[in-house]
Backbone bond lengths (Angstrom), bond angles and torsions (degrees), N, CA, C in turn:
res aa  C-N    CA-C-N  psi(-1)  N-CA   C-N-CA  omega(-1)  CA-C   N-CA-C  phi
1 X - - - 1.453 - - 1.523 110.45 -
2 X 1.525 108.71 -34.39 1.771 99.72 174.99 1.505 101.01 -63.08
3 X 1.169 123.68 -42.51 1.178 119.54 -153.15 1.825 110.94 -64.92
4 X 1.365 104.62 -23.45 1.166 112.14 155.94 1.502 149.11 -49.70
5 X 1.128 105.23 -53.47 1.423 141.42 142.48 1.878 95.30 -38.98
6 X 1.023 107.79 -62.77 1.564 95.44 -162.77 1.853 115.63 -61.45
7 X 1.592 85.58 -26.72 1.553 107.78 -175.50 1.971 93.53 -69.14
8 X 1.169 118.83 -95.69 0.958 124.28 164.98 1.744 130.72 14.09
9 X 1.560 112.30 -72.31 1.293 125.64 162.18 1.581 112.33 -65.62
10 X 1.193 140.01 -4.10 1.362 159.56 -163.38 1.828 78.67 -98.75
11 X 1.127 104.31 -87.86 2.036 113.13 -163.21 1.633 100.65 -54.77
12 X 1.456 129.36 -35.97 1.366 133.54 -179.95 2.032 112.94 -64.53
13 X 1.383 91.85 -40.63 1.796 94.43 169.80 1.621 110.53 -76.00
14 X 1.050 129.96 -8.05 1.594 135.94 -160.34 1.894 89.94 -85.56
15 X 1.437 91.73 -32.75 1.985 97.52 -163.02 1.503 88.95 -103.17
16 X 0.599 140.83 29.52 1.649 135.88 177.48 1.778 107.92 -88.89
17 X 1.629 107.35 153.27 0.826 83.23 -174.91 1.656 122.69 -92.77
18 X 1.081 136.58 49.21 1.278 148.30 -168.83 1.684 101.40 -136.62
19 X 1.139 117.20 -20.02 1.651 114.65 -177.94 1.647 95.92 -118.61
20 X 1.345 134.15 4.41 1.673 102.83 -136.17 1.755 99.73 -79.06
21 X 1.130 128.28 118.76 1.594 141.18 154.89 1.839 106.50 119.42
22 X 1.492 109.42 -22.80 1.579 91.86 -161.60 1.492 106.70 -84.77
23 X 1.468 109.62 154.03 1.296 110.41 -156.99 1.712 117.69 -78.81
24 X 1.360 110.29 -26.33 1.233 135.91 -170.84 1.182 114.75 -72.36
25 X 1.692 115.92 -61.85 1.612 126.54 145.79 1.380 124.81 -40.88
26 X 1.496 107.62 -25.03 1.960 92.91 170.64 1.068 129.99 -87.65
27 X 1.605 104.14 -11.70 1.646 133.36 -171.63 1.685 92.47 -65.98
28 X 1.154 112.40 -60.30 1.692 130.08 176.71 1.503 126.51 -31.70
29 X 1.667 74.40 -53.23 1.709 111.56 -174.86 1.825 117.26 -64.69
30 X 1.268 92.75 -31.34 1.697 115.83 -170.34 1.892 104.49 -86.37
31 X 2.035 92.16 -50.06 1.311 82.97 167.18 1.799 133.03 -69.59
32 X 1.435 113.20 -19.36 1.267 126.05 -178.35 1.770 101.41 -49.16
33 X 1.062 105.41 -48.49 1.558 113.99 -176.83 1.501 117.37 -53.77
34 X 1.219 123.25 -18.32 1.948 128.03 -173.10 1.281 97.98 -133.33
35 X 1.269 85.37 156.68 1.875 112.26 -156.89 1.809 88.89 -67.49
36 X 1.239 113.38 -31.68 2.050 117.18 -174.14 1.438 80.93 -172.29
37 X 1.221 78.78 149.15 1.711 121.70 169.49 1.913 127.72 -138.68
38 X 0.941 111.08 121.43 1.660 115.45 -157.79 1.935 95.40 -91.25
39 X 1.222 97.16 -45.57 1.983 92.08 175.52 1.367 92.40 -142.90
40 X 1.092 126.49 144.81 1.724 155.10 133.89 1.333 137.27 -125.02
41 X 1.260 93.25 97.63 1.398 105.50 168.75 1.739 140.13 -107.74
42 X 1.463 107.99 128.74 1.877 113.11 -168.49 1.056 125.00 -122.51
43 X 0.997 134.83 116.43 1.344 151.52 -160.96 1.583 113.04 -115.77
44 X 1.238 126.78 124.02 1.878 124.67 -162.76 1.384 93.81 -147.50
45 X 1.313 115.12 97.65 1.440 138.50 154.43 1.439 120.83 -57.95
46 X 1.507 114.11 106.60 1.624 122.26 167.99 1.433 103.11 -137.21
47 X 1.962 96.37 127.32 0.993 85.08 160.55 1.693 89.62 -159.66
48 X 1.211 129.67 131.07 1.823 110.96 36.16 1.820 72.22 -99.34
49 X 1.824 103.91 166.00 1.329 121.46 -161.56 1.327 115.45 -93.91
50 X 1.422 107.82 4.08 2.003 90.84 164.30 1.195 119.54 -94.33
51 X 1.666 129.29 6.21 1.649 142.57 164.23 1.558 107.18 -50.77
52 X 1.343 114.78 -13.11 1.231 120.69 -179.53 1.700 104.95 -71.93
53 X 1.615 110.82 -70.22 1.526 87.33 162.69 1.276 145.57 -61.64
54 X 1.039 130.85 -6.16 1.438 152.50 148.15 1.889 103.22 -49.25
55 X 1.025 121.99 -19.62 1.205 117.81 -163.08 1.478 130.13 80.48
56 X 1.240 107.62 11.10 1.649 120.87 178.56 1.146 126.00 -90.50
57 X 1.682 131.78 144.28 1.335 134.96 -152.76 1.681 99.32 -154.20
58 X 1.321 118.26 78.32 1.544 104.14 172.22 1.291 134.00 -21.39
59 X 1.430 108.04 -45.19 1.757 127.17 -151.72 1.108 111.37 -168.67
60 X 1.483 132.86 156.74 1.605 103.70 162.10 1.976 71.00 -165.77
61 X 1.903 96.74 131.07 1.334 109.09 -168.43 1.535 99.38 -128.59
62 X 1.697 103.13 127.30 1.328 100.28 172.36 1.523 115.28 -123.29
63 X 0.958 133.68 176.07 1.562 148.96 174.92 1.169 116.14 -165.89
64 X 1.480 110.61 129.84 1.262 123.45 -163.65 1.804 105.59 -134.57
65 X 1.404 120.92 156.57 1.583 102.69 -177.15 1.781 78.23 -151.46
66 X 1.625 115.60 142.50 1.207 135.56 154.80 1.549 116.29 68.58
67 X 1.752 105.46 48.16 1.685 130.85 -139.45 1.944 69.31 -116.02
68 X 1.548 92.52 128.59 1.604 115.29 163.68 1.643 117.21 -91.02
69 X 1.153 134.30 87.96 1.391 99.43 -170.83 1.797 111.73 -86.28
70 X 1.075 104.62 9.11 1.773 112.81 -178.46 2.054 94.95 -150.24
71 X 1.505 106.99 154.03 1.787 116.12 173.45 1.724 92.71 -54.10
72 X 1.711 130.22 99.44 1.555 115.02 148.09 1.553 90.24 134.35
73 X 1.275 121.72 -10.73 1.480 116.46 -164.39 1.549 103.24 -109.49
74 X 1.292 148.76 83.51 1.304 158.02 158.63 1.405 112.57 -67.42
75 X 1.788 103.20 129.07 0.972 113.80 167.85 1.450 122.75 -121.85
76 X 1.505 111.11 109.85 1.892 118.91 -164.25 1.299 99.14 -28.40
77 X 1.604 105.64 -59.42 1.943 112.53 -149.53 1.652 116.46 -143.48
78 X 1.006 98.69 133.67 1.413 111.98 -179.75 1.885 123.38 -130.41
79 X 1.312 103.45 117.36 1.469 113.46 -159.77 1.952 99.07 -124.54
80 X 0.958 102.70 131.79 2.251 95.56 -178.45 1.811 76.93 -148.69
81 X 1.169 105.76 158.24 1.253 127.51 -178.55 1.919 95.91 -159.99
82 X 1.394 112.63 124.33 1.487 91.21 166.92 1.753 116.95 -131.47
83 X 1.154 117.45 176.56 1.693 106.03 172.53 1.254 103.61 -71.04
84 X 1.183 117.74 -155.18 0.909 147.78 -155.66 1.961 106.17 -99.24
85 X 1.495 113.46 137.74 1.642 98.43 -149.03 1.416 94.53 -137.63
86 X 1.392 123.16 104.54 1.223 147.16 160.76 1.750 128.24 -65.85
87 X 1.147 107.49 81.05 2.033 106.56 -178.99 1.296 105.97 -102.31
88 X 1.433 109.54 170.68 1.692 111.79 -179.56 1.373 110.62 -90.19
89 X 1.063 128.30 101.51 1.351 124.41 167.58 1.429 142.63 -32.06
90 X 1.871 99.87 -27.91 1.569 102.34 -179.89 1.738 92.82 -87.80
91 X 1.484 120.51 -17.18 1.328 92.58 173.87 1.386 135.03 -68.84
92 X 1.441 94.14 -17.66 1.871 116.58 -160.25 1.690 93.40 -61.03
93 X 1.247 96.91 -36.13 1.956 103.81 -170.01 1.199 101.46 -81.38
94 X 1.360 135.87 2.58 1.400 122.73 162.14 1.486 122.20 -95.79
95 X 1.650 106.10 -3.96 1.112 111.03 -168.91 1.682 119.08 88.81
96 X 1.723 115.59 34.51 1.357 101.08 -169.56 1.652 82.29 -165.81
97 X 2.129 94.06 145.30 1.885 70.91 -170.28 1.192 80.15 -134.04
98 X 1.568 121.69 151.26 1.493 164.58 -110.52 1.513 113.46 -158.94
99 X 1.198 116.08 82.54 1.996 106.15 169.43 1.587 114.87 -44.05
100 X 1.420 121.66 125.73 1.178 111.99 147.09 1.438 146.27 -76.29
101 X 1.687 104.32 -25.55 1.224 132.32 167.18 1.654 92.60 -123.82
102 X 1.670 103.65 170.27 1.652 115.72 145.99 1.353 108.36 -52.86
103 X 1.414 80.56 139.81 1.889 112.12 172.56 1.854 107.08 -84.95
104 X 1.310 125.86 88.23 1.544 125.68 172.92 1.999 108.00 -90.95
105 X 1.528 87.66 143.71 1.639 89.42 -172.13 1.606 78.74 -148.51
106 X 1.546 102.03 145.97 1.774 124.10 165.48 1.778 86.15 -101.23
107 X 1.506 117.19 129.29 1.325 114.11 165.23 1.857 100.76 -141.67
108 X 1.794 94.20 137.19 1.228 85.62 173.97 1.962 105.67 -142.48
109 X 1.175 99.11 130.15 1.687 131.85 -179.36 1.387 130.79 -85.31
110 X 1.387 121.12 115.21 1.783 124.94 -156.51 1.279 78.00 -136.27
111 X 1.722 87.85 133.83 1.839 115.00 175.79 1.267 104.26 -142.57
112 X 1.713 116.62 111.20 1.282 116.80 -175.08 1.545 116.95 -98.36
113 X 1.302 120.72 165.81 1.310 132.31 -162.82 1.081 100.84 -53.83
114 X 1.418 144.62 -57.36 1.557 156.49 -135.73 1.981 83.90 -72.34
115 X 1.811 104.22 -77.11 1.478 109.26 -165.19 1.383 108.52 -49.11
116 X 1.998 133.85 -49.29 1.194 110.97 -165.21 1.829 110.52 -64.56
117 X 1.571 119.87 -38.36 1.346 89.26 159.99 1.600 154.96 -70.38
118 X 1.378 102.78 14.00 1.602 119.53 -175.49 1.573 88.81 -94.80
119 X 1.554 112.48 -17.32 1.903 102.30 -146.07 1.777 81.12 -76.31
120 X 1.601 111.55 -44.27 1.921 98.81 -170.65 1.401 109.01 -47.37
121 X 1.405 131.27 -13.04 0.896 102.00 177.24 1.902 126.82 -114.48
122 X 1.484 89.49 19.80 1.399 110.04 168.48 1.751 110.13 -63.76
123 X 1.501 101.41 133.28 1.686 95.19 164.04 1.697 131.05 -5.89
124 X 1.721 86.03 -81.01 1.258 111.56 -168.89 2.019 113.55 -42.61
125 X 1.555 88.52 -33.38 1.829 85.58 -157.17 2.315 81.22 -109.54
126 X 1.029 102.44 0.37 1.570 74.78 175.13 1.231 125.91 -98.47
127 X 1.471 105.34 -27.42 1.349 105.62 159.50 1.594 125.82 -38.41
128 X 1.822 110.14 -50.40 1.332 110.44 171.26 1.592 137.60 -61.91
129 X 1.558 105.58 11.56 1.474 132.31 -162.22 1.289 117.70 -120.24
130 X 1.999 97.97 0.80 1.450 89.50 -175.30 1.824 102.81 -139.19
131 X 1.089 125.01 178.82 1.396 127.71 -149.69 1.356 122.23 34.83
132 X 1.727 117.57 56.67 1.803 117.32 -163.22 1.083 73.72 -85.55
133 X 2.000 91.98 -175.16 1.493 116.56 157.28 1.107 121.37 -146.34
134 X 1.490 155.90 111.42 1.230 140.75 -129.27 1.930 108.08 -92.66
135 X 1.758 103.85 27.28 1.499 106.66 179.17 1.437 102.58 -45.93
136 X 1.118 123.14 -67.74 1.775 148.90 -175.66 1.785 90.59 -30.97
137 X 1.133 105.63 -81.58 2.175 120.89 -157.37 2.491 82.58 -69.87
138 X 1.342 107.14 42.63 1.475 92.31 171.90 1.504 136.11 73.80
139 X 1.578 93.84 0.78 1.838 90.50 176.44 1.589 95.69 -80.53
140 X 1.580 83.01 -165.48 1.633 111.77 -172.72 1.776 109.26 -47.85
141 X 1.216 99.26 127.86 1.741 97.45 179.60 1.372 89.93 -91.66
142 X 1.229 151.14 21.30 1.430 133.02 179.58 1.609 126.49 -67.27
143 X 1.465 98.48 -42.40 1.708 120.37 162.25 1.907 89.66 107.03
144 X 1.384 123.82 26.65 0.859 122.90 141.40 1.511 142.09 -119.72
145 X 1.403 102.19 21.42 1.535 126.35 176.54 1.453 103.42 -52.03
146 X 1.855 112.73 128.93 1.586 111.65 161.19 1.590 105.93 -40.70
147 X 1.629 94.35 164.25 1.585 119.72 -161.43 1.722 85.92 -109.81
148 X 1.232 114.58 143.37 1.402 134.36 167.01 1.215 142.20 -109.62
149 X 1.362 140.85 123.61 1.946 121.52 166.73 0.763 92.96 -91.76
150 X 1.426 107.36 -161.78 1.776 138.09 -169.45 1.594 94.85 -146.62
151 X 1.091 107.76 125.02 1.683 128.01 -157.74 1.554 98.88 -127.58
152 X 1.065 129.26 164.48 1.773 141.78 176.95 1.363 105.10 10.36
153 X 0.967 144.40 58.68 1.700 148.37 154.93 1.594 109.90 -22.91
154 X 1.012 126.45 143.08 1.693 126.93 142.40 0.965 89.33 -159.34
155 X 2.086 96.17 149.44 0.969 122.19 168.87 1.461 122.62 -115.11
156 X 1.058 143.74 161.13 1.373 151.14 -155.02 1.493 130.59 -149.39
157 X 0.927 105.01 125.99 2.265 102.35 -169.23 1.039 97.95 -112.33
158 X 1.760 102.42 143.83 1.342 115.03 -144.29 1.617 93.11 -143.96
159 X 1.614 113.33 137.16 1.524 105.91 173.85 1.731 128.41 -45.92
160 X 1.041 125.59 166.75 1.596 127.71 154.36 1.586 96.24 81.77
161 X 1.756 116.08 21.16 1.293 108.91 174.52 2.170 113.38 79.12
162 X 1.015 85.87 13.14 1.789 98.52 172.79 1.523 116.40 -92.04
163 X 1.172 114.54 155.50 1.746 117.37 155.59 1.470 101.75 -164.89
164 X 1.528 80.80 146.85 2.034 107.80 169.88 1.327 111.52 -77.36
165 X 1.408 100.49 138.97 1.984 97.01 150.70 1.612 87.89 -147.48
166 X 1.338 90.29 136.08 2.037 126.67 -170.03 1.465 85.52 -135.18
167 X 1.977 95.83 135.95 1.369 121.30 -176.98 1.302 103.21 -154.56
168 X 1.153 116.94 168.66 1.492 131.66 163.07 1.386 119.00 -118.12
169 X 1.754 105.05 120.52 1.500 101.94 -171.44 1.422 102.35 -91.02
170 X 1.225 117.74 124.92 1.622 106.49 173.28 1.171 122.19 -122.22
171 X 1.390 117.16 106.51 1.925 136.36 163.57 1.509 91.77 8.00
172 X 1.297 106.38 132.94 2.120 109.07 164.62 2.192 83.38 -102.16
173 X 1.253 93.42 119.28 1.348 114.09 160.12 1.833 102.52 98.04
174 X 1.030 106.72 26.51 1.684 128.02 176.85 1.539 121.00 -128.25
175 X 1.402 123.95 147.48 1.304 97.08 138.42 1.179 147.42 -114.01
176 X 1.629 98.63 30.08 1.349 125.07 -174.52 1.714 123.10 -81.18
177 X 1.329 110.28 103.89 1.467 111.45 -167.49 1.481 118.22 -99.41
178 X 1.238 145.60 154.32 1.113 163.37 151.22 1.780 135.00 -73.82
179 X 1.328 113.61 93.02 1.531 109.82 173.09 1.393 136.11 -48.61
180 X 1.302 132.32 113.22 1.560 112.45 -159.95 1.512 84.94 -148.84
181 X 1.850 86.26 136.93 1.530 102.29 177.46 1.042 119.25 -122.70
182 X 1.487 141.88 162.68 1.509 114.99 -169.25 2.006 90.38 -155.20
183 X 1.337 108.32 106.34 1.639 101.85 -170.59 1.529 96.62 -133.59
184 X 1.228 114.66 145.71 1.466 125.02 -161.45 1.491 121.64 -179.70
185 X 1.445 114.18 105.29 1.649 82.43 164.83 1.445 162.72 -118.73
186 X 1.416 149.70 150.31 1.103 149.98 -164.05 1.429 108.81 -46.35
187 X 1.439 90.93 140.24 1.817 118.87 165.26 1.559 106.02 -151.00
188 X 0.978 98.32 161.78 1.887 128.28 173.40 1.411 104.12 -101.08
189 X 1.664 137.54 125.02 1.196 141.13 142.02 1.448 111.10 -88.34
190 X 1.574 117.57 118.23 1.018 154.36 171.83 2.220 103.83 47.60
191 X 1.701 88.60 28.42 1.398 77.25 175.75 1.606 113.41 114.45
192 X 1.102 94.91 -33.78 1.697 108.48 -166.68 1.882 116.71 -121.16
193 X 0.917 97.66 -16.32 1.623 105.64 -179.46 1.283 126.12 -99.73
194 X 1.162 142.02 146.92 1.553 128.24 -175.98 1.773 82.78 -95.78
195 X 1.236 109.60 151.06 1.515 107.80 144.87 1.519 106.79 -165.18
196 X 1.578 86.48 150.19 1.798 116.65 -161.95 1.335 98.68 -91.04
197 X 1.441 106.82 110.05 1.438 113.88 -176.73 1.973 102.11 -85.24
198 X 1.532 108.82 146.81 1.468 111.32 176.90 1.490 113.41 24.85
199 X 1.567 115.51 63.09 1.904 113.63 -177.95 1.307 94.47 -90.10
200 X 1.675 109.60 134.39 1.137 150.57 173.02 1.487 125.84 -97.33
201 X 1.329 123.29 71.72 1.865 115.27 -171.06 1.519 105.20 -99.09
202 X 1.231 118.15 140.44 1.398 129.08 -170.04 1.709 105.28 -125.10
203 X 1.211 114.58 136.01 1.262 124.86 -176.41 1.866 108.31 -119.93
204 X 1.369 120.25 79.30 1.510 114.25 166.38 2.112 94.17 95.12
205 X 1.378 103.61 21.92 1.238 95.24 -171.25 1.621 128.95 99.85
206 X 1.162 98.10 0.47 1.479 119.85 -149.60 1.683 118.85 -110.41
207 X 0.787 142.99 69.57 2.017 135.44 -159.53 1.023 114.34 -38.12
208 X 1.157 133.69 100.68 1.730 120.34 166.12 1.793 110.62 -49.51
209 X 1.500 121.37 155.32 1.539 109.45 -162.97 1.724 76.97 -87.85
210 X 1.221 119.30 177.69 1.698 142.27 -159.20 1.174 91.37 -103.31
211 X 1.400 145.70 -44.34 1.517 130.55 173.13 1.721 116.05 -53.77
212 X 1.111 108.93 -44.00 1.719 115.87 171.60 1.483 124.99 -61.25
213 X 1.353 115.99 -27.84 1.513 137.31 164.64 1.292 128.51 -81.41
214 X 1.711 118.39 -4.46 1.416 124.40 -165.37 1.153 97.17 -103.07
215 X 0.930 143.56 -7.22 1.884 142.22 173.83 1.979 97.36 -72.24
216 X 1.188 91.30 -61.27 1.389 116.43 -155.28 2.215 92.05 -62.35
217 X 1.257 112.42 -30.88 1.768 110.65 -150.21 1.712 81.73 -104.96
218 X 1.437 125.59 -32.85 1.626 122.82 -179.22 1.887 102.42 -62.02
219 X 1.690 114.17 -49.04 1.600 107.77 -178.55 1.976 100.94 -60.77
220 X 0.847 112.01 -49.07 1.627 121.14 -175.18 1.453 77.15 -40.12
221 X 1.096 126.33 -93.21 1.555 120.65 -153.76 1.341 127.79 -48.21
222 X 1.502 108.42 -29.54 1.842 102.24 -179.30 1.442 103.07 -71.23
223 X 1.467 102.99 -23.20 1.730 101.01 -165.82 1.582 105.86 -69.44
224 X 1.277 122.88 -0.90 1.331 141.13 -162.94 1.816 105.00 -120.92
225 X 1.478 111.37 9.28 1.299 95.42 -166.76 1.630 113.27 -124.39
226 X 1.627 98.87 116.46 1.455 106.87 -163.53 0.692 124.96 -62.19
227 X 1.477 140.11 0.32 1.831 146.86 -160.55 1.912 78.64 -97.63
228 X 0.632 141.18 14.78 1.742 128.52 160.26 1.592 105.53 -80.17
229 X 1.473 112.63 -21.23 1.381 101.29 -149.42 1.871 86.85 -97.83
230 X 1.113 127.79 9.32 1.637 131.53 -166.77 1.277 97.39 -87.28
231 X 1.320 137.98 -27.81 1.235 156.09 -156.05 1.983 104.42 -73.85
232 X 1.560 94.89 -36.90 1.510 100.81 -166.62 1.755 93.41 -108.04
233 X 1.044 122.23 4.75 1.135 114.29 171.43 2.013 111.66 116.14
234 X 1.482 126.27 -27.54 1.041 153.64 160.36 1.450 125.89 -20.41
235 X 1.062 158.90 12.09 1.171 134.62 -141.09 1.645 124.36 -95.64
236 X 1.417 119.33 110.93 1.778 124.54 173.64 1.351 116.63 -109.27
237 X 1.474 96.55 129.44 1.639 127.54 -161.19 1.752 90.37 -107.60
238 X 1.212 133.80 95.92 1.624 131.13 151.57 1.586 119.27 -58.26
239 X 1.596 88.66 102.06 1.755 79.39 -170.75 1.597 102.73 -96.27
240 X 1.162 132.04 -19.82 1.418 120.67 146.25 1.220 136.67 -102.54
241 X 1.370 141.55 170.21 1.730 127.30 155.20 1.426 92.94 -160.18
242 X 1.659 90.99 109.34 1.828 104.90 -176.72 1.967 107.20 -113.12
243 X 1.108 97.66 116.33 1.823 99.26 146.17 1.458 111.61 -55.76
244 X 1.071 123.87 145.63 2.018 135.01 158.82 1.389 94.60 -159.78
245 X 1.472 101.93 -170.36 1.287 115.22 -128.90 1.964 73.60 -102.22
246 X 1.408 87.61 118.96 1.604 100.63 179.24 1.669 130.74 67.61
247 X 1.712 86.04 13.81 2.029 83.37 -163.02 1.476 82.26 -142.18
248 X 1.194 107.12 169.74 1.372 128.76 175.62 1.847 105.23 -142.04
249 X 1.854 91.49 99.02 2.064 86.41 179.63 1.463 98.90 -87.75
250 X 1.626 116.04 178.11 0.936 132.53 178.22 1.537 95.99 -150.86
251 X 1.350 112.01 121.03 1.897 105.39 161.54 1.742 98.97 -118.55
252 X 1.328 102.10 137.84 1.653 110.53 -173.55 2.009 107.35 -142.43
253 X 0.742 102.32 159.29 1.822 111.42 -160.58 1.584 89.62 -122.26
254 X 1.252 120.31 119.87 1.316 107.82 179.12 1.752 99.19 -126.33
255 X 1.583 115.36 171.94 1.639 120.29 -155.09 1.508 94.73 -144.63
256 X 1.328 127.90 99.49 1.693 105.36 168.68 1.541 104.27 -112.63
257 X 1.469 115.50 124.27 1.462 117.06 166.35 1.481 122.79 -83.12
258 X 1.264 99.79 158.25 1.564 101.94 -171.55 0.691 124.82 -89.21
259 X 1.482 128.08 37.56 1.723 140.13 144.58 1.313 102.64 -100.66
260 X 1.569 138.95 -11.94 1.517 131.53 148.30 1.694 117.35 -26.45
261 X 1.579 99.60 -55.39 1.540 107.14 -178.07 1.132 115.06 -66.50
262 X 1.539 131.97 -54.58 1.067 166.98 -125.50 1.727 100.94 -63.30
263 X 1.351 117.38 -17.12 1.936 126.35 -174.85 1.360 82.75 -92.62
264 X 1.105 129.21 -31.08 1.512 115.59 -138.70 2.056 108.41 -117.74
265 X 1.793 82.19 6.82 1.553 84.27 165.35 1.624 112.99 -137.51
């Protein structure tokens, strides 16, 4: 969902009025938004070309390849295609930009094997990897269970739309570590939901039973569930989510209405 947001303010600087249509300046504009960017490329279709002062935007197509949006977080591929993009013009001259219609974009996202295991060890996601406790995966509910990290990660793609991730949990003040595997695979409910098809977590070799894991794999999923974002005006429909051989695509249809902006002008 940040990453959305990042997307988002990316297409909102493109219409600004200091960038609005040139292709070179949006390239800039797009990169301004990620921590590094390795290629960006933008392309903004007008035609016929005085719809521009009018506030009109046929299309506006980007692609991006090896886009950071945080220090550790790489993203292979980046594809946005959008309709056709209607703003208010007398706002543009105030310095503030205004949907006239919904903002529609086809966007589609490739995450390859190599970056999601570099990403555990990005800031952002390692912090969340360290002082666990295995209450959740069935340990001791007492609230004095040893404290855990997550040490050498890999992850692994797996036919039928599956993938592994195998770690080592290791005791903070031990050096006694724990094998943990976590294989499962992805689906979309109705577009908007992540869900973990047949998830499999292993402790030392060991299956945790599936009633002890369903507390813990149901929060995983809301935290994954895009109908939160309808609330602000937002709405993303995942119309694919593919495993391949080393990548993980995503194609998603996204909708922003123009009361999304509407706080923020």
């Amino acid at each position: 969902m940040e990453f959305l947001t990042i997307l988002l303010s990316g297409l909102l600087s493109i219409l600004s009025p200091a960038n609005f249509v040139l292709d070179r300046v949006a390239e800039n504009a797009i990169r301004d938004q990620f921590d590094s960017a390795e290629e960006v490329h933008v392309r903004i279709d007008n035609a016929p070309s005085y719809q521009v002062l009018q506030g009109r935007v046929e299309r506006v197509r980007i692609a991006g390849r090896g886009l950071f949006p945080q220090p550790g977080l790489r993203i292979e591929a980046l594809e946005v295609e959008t309709d056709p993009i209607a703003i208010d013009p007398q706002r543009i001259r105030r310095g503030r930009v205004s949907l006239d219609q919904p903002l529609q974009a086809g966007v589609r996202l490739v995450l390859n094997r190599d970056d999601m295991i570099r990403a555990f060890e990005s800031p952002a996601i390692a912090r969340r990897l360290q002082n666990l406790r295995l209450d959740a995966l069935g340990g001791s509910q007492t609230g004095q269970s040893p404290r855990y990290d997550v040490v050498n990660p890999q992850v692994e793609f797996l036919e039928n739309n599956r993938l592994r991730v195998q770690a080592a949990l290791q005791e903070r003040g031990s050096d006694r570590q724990i094998a943990i595997s976590v294989e499962t695979g992805l689906g979309v409910v109705t577009g908007q939901r992540l869900q973990l098809i047949d998830p499999i977590i292993s402790l030392d070799n060991s299956p945790i039973p599936s009633q002890l894991i369903r507390p813990f794999l149901d929060g995983l999923t809301r935290q994954f569930d895009l109908q939160q974002l309808e609330a602000s005006g937002v709405t993303v429909r995942v119309l694919q989510l593919k495993v391949e051989a080393n990548q993980l695509a995503i194609a998603a249809f996204v909708r922003v209405e123009p009361r999304a902006l509407a706080s923020g002008n």
